[in-house]
VEXDREN-2710 file (C-alpha; in Angstrom, 1 decimal):
% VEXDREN-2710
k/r/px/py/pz
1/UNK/-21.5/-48.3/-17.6
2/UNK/-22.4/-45.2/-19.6
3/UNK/-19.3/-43.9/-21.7
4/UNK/-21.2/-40.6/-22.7
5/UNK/-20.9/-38.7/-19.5
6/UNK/-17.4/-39.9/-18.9
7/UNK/-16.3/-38.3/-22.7
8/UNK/-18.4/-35.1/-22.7
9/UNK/-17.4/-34.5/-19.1
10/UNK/-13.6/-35.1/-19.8
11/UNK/-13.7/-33.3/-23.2
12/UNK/-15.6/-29.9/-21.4
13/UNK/-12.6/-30.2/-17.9
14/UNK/-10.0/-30.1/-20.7
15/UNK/-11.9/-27.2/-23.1
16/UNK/-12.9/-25.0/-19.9
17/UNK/-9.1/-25.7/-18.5
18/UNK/-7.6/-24.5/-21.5
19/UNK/-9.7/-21.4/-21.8
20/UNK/-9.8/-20.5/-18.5
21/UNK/-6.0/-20.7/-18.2
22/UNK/-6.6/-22.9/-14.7
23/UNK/-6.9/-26.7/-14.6
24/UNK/-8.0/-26.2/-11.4
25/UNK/-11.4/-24.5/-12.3
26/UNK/-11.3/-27.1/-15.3
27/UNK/-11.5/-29.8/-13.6
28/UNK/-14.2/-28.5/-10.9
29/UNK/-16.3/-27.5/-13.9
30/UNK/-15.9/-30.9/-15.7
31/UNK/-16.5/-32.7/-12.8
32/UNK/-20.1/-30.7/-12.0
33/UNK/-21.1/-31.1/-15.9
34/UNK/-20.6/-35.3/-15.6
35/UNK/-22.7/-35.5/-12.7
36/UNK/-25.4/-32.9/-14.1
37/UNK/-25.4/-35.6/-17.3
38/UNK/-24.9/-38.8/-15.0
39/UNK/-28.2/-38.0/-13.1
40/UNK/-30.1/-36.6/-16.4
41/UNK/-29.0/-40.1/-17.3
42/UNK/-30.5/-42.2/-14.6
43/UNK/-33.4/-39.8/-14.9
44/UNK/-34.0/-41.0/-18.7
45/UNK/-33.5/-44.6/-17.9
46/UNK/-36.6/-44.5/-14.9
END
């Protein structure tokens, strides 16, 4: 298991909660950014 997706993905749900004043929107954006990195991932690895 890949940690890298997990971090950036938590780190950018927690930066774009904070900014945008709604953990709600955080969290949707966090999780669309670690599956956007989880697929360019598997993509690398074929």
């Amino acid at each position: 298991m890949n940690i890298k997706p997990i971090a950036v993905g938590l780190v950018f749900c927690v930066g774009m909660g904070l900014a945008l004043k709604s953990w709600l929107l955080g969290i949707m954006f966090g999780i669309i950014f670690y599956v956007a990195l989880n697929e360019a991932e598997k993509k690398k690895q074929i």
